[in-house]
mmJSON file of the N, C-alpha and C atoms, coordinates in Angstrom:
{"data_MODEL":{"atom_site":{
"group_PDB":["ATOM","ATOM","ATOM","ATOM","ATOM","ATOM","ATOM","ATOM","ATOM","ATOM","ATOM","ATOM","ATOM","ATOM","ATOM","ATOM","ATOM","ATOM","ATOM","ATOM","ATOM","ATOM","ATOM","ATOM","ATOM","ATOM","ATOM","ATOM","ATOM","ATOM","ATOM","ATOM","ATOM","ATOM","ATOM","ATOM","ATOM","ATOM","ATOM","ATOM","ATOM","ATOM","ATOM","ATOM","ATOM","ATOM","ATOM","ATOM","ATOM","ATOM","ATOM","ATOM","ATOM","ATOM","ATOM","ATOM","ATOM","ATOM","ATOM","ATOM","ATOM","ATOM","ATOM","ATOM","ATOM","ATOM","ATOM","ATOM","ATOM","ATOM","ATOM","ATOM","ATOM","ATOM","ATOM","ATOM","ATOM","ATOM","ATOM","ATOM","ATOM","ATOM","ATOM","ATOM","ATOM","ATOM","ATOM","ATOM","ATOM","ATOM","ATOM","ATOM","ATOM","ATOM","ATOM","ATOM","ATOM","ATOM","ATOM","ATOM","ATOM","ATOM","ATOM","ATOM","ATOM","ATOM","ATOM","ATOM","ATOM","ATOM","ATOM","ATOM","ATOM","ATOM","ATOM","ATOM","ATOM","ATOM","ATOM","ATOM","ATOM","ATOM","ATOM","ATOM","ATOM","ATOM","ATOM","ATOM","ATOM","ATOM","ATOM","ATOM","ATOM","ATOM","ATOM","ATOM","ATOM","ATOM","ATOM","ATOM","ATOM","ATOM","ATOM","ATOM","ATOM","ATOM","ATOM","ATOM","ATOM","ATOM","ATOM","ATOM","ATOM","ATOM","ATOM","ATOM","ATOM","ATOM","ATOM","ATOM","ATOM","ATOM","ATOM","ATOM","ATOM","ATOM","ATOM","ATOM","ATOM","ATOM","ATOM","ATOM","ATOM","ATOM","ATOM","ATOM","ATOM","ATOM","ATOM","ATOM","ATOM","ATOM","ATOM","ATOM","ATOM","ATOM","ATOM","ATOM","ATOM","ATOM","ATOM","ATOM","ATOM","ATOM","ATOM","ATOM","ATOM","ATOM","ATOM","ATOM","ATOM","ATOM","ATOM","ATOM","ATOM","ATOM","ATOM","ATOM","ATOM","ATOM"],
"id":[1,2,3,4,5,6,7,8,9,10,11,12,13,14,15,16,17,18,19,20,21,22,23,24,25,26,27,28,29,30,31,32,33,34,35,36,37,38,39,40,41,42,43,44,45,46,47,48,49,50,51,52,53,54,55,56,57,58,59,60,61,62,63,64,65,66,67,68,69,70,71,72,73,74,75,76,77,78,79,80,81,82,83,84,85,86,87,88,89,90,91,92,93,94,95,96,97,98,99,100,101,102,103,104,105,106,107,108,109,110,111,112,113,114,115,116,117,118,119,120,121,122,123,124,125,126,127,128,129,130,131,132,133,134,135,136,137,138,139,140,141,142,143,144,145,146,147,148,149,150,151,152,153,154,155,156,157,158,159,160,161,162,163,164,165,166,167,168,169,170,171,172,173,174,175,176,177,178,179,180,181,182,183,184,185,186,187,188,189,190,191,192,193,194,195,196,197,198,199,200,201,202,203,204,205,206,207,208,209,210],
"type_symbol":["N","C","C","N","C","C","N","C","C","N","C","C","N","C","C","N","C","C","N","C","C","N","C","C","N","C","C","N","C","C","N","C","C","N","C","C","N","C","C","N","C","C","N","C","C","N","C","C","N","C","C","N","C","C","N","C","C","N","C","C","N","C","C","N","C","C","N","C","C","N","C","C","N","C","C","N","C","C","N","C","C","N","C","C","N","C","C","N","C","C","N","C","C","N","C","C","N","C","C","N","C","C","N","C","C","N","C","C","N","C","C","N","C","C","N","C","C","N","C","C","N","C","C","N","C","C","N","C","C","N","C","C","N","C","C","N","C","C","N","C","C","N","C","C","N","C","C","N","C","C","N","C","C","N","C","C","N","C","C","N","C","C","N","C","C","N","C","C","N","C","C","N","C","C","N","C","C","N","C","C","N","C","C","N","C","C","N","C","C","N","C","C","N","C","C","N","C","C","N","C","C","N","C","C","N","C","C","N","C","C"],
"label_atom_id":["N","CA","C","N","CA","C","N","CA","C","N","CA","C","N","CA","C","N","CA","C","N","CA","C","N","CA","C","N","CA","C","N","CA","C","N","CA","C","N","CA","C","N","CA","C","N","CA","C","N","CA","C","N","CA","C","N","CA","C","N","CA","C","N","CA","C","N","CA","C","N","CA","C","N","CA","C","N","CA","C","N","CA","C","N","CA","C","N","CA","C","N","CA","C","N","CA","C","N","CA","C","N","CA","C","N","CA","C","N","CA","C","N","CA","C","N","CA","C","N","CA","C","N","CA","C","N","CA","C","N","CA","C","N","CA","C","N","CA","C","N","CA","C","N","CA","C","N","CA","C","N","CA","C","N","CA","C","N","CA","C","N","CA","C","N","CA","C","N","CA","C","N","CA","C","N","CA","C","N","CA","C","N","CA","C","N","CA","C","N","CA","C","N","CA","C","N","CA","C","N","CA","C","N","CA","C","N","CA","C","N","CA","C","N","CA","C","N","CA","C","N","CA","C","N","CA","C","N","CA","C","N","CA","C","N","CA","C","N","CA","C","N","CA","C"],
"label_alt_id":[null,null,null,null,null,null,null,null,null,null,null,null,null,null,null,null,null,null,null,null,null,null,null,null,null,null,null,null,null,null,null,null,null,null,null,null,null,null,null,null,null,null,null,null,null,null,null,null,null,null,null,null,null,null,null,null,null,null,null,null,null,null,null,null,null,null,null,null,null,null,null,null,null,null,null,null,null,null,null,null,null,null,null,null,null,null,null,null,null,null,null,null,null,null,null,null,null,null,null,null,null,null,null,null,null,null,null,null,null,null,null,null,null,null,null,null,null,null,null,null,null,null,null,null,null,null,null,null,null,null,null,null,null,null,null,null,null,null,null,null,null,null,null,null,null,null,null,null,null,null,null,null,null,null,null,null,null,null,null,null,null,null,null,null,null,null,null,null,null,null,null,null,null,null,null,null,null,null,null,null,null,null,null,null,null,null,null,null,null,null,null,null,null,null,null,null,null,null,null,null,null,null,null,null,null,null,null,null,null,null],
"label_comp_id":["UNK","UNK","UNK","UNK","UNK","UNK","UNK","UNK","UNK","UNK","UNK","UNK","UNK","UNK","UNK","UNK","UNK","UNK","UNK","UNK","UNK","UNK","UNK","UNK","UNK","UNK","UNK","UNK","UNK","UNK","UNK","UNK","UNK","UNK","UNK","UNK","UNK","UNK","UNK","UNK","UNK","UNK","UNK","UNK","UNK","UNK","UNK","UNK","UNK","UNK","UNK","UNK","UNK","UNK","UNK","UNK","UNK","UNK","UNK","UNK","UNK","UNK","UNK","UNK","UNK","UNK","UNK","UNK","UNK","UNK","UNK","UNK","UNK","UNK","UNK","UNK","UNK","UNK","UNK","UNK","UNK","UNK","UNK","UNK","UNK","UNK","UNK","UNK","UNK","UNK","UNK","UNK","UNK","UNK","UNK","UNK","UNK","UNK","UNK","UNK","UNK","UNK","UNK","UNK","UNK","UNK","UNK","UNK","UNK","UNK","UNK","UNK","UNK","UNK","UNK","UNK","UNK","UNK","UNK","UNK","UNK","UNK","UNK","UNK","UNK","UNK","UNK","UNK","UNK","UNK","UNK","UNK","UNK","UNK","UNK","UNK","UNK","UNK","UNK","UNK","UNK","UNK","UNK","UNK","UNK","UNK","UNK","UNK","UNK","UNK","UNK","UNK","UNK","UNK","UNK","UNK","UNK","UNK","UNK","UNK","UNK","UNK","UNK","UNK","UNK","UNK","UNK","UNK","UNK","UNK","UNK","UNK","UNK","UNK","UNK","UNK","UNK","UNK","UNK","UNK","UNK","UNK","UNK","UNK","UNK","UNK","UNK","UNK","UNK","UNK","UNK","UNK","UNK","UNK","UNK","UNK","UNK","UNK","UNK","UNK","UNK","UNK","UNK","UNK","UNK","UNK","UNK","UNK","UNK","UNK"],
"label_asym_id":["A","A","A","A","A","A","A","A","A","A","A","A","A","A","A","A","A","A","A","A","A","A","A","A","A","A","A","A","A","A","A","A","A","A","A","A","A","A","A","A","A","A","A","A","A","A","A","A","A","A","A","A","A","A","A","A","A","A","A","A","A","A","A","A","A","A","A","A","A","A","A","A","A","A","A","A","A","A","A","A","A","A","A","A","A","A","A","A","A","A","A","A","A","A","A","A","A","A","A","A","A","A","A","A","A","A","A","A","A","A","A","A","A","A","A","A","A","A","A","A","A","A","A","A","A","A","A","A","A","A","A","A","A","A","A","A","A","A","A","A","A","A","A","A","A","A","A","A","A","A","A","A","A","A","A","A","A","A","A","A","A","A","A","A","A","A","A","A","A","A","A","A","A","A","A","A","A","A","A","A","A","A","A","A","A","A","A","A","A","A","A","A","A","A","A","A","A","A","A","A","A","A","A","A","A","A","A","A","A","A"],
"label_entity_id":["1","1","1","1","1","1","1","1","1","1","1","1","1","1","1","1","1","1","1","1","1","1","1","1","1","1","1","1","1","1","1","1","1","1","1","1","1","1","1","1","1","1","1","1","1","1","1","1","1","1","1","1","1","1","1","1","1","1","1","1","1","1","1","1","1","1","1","1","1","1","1","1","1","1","1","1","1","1","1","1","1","1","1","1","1","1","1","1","1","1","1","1","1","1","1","1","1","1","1","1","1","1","1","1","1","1","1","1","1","1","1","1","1","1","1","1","1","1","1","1","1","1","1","1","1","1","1","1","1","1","1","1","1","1","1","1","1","1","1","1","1","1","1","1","1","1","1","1","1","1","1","1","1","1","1","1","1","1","1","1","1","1","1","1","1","1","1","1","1","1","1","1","1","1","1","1","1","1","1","1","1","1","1","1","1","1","1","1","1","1","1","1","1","1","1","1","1","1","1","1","1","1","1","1","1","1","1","1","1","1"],
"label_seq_id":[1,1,1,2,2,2,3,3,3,4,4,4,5,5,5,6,6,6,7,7,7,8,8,8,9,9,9,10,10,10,11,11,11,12,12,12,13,13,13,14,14,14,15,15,15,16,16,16,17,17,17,18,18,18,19,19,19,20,20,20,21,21,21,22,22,22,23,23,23,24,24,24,25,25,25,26,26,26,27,27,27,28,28,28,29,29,29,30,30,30,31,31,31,32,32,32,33,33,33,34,34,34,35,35,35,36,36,36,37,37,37,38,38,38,39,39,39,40,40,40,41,41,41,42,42,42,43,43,43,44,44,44,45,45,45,46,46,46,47,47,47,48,48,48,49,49,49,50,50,50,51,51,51,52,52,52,53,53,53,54,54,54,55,55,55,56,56,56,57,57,57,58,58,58,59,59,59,60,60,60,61,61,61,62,62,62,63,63,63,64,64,64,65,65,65,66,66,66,67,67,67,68,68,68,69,69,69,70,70,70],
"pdbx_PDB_ins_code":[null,null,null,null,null,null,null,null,null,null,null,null,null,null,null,null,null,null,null,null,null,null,null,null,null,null,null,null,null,null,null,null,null,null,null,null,null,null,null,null,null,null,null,null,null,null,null,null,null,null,null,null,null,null,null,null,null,null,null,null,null,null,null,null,null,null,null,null,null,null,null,null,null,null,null,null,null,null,null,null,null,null,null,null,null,null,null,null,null,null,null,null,null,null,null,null,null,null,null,null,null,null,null,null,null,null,null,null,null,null,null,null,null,null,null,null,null,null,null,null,null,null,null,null,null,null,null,null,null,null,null,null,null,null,null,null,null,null,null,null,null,null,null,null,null,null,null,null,null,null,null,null,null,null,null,null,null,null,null,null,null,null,null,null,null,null,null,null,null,null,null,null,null,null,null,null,null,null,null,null,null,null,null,null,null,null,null,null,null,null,null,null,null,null,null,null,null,null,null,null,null,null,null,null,null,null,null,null,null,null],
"Cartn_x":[248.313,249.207,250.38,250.717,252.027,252.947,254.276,255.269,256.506,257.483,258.564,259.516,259.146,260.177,260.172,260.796,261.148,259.984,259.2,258.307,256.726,256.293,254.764,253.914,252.596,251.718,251.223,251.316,251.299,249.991,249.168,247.532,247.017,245.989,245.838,244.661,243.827,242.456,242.019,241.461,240.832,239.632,238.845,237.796,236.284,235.089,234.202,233.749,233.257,232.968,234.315,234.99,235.793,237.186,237.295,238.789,239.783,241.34,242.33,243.03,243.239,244.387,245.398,246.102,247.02,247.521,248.026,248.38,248.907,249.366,250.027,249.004,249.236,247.921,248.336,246.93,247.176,246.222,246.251,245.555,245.82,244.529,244.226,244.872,244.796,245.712,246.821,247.414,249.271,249.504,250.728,251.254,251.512,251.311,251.363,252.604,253.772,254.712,255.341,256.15,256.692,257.709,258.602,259.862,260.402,259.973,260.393,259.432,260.377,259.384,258.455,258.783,257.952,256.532,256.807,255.626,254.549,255.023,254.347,253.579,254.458,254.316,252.907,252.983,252.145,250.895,250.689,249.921,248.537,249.816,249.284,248.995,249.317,248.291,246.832,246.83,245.699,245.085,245.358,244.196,243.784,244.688,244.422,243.073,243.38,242.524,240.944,241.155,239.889,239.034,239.851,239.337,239.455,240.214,240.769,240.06,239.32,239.223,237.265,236.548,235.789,235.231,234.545,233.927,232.762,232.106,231.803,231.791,232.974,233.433,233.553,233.07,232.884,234.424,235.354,236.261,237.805,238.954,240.428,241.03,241.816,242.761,244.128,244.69,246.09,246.589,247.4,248.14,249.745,250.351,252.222,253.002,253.803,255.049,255.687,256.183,256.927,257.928,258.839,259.992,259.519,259.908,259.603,260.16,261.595,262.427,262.404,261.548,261.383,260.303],
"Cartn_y":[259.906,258.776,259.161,258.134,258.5,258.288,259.223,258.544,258.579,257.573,257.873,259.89,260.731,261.624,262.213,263.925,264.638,266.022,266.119,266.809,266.777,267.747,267.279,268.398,268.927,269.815,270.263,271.291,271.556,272.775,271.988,272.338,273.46,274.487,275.397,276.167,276.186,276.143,277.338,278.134,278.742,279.424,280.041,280.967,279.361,280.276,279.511,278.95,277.655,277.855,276.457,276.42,275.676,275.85,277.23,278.154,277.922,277.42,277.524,276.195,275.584,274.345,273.594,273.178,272.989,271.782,270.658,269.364,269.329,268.089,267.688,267.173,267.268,266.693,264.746,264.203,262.808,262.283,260.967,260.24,259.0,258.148,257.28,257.236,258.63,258.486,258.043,258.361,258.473,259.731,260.167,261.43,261.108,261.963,262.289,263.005,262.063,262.373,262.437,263.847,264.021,264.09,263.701,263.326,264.971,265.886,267.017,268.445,269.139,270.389,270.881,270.64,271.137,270.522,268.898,268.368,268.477,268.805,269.254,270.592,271.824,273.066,272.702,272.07,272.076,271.443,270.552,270.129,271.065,271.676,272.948,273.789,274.514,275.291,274.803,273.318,272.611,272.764,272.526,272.238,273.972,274.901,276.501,276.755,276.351,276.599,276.534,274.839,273.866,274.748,274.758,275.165,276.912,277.357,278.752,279.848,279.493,280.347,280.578,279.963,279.647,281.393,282.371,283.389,283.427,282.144,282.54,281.122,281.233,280.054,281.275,280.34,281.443,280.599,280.178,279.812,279.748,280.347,280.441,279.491,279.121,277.659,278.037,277.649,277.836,276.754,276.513,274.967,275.569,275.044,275.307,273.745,274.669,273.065,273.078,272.081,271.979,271.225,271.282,270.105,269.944,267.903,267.172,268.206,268.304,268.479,270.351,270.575,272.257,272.253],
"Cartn_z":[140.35,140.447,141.347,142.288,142.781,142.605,142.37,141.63,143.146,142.574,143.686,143.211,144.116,144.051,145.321,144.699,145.933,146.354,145.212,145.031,145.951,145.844,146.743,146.213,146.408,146.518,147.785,148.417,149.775,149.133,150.175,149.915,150.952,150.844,151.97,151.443,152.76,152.584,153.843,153.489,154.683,154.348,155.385,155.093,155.781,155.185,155.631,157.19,157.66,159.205,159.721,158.635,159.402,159.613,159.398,159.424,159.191,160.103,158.199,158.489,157.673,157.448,156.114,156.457,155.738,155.579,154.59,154.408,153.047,152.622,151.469,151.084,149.706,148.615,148.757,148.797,149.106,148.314,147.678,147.12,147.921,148.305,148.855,150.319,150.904,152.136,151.831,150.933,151.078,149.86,150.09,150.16,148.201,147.272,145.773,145.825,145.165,144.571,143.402,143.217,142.091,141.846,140.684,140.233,140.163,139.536,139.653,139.92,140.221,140.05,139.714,138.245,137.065,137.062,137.403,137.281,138.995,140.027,140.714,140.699,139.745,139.716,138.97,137.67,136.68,137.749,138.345,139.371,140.139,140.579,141.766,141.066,139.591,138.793,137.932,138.27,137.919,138.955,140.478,141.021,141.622,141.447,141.276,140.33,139.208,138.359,138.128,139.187,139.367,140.382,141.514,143.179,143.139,142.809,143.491,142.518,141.266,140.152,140.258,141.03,141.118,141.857,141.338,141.886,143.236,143.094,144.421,145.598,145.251,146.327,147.949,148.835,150.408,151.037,150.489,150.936,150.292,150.867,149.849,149.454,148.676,148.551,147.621,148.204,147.706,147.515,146.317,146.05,145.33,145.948,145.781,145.602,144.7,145.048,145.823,146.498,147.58,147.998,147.797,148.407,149.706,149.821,150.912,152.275,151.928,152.451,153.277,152.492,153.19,154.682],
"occupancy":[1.0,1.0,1.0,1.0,1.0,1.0,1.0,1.0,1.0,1.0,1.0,1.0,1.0,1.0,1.0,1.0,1.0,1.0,1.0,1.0,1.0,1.0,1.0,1.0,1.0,1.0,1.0,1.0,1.0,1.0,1.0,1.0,1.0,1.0,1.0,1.0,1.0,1.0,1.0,1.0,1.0,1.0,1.0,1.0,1.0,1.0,1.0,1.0,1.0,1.0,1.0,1.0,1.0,1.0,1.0,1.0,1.0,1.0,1.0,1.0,1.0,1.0,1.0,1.0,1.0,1.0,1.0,1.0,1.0,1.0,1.0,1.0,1.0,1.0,1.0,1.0,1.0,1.0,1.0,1.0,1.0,1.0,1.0,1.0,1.0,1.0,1.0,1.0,1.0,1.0,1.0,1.0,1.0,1.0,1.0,1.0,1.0,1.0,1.0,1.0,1.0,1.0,1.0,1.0,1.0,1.0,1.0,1.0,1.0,1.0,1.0,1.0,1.0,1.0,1.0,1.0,1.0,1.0,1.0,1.0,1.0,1.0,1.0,1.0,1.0,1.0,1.0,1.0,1.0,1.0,1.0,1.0,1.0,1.0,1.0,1.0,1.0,1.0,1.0,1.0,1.0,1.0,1.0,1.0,1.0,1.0,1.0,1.0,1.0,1.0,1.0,1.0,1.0,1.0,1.0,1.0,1.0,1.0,1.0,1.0,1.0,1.0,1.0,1.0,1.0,1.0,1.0,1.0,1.0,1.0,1.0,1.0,1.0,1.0,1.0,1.0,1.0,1.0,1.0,1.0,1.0,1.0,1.0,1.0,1.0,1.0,1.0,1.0,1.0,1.0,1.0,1.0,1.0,1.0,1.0,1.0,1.0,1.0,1.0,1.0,1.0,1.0,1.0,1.0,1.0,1.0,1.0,1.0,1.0,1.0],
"B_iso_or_equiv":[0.0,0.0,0.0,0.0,0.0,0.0,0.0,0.0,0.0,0.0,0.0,0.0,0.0,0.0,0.0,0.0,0.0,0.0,0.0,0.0,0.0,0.0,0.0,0.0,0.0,0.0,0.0,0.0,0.0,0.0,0.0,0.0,0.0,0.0,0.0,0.0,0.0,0.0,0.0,0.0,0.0,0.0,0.0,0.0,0.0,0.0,0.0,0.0,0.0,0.0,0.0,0.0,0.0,0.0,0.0,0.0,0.0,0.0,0.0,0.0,0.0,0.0,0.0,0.0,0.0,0.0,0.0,0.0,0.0,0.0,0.0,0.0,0.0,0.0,0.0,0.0,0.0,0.0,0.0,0.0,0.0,0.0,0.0,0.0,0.0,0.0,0.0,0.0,0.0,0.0,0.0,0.0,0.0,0.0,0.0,0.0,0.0,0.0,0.0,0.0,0.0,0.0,0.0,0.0,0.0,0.0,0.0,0.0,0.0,0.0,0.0,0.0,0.0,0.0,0.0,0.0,0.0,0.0,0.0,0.0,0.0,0.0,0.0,0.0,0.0,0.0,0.0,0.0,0.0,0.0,0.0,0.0,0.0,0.0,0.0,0.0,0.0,0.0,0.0,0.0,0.0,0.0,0.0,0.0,0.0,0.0,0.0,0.0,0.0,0.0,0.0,0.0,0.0,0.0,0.0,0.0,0.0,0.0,0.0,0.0,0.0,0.0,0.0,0.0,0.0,0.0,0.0,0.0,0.0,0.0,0.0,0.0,0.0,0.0,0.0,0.0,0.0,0.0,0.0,0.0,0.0,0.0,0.0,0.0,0.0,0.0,0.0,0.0,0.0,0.0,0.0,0.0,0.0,0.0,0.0,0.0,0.0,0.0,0.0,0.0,0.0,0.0,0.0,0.0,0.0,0.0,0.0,0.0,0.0,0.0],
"pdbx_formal_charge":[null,null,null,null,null,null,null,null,null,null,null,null,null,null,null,null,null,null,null,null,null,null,null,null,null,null,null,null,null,null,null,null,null,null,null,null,null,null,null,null,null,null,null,null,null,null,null,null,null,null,null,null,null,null,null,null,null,null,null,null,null,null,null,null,null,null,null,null,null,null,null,null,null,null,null,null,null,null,null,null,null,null,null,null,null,null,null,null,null,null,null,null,null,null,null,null,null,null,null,null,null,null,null,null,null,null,null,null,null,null,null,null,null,null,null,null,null,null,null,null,null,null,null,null,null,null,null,null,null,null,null,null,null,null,null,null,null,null,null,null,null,null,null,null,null,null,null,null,null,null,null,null,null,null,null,null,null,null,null,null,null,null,null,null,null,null,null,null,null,null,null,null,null,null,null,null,null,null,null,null,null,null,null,null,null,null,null,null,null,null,null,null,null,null,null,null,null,null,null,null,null,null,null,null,null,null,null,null,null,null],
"auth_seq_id":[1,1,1,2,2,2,3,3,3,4,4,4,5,5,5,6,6,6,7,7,7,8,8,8,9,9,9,10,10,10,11,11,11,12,12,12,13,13,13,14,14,14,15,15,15,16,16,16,17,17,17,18,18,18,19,19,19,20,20,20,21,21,21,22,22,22,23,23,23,24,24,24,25,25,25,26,26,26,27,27,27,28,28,28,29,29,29,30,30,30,31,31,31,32,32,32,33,33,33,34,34,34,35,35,35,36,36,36,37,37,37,38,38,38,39,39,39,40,40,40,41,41,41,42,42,42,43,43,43,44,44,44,45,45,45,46,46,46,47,47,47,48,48,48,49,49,49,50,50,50,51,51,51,52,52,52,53,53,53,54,54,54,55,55,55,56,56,56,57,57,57,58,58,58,59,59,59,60,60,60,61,61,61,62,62,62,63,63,63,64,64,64,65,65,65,66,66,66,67,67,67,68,68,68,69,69,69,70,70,70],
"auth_comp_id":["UNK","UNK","UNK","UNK","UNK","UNK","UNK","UNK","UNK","UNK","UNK","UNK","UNK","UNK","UNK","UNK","UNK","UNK","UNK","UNK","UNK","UNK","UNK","UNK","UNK","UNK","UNK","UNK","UNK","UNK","UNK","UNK","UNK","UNK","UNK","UNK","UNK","UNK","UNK","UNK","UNK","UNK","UNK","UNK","UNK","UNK","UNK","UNK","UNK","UNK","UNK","UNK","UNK","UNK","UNK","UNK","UNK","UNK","UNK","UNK","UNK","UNK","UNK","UNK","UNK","UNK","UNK","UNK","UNK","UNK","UNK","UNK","UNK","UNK","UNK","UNK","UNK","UNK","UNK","UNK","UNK","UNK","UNK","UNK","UNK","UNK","UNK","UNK","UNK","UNK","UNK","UNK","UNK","UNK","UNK","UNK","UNK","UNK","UNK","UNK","UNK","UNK","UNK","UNK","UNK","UNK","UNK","UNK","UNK","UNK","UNK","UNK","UNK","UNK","UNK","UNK","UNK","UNK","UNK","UNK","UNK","UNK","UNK","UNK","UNK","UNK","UNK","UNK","UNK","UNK","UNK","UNK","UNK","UNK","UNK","UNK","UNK","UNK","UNK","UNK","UNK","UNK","UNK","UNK","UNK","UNK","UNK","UNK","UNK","UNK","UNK","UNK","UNK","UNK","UNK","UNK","UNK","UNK","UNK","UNK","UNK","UNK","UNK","UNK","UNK","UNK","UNK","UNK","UNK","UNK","UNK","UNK","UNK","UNK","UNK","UNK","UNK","UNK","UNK","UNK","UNK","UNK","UNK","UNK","UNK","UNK","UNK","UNK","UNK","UNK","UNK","UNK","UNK","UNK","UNK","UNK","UNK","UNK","UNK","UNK","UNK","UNK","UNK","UNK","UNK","UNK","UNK","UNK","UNK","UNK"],
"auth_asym_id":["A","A","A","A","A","A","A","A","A","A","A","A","A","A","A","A","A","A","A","A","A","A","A","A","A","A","A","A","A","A","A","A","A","A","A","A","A","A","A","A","A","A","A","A","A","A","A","A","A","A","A","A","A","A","A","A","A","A","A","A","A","A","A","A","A","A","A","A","A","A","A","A","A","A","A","A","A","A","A","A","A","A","A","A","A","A","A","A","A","A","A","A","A","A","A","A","A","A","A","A","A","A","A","A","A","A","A","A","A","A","A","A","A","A","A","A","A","A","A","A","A","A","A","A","A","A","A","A","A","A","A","A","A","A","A","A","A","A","A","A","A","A","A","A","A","A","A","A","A","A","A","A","A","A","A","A","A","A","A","A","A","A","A","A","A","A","A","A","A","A","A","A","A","A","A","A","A","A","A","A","A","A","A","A","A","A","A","A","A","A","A","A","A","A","A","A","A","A","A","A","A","A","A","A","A","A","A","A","A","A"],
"auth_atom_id":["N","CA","C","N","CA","C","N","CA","C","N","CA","C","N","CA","C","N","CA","C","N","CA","C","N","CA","C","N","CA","C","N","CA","C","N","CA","C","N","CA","C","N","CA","C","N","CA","C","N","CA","C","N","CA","C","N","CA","C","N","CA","C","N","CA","C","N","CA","C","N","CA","C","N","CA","C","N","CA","C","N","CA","C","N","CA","C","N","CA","C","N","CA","C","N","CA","C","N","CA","C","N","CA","C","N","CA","C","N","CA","C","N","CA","C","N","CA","C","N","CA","C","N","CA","C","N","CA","C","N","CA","C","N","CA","C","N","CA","C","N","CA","C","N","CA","C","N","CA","C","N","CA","C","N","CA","C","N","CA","C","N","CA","C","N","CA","C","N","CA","C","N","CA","C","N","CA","C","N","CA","C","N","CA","C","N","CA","C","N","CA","C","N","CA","C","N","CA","C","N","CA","C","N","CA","C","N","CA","C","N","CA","C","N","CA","C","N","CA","C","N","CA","C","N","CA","C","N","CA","C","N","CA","C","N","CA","C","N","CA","C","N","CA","C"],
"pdbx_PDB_model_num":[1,1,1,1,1,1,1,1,1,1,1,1,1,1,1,1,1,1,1,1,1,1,1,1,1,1,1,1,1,1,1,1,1,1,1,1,1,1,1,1,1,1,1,1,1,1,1,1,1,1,1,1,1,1,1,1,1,1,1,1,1,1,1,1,1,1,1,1,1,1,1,1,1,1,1,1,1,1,1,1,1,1,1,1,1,1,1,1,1,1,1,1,1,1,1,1,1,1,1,1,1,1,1,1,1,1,1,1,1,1,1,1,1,1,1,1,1,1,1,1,1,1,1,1,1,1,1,1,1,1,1,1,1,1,1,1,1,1,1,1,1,1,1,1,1,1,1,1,1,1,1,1,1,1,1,1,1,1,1,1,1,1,1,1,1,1,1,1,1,1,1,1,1,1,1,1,1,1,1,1,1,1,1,1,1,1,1,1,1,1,1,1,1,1,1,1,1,1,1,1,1,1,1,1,1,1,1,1,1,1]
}}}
């Protein structure tokens, strides 16, 4: 869901045959926002958990919180 804040998930992917990139987490092509920190932090250790925990994934992913503004 997107909420109005200042928060985001800044997504990052590399490895495999399509090598490295980086974007904000988006639902329906527009940008997933969060009111605070916490609830982006909690976010980005969900989708860690989902994507990044996976043993034989042939590809890396990193998910962080991120102010808009950084």
């Amino acid at each position: 869901m997107t909420i109005n804040g200042r928060w985001g998930v800044w997504c990052e992917v590399w490895g495999g045959v399509t090598g490295e990139r980086a974007n904000w987490l988006k639902e329906d092509r527009k940008l997933v926002e969060y009111a605070t920190r916490e609830e982006a932090e909690a976010e980005a250790e969900r989708l860690m958990k989902r994507f990044a925990d996976n043993p034989y994934r042939k590809t890396g992913f990193r998910y962080s919180a991120k102010s808009f503004g950084e």
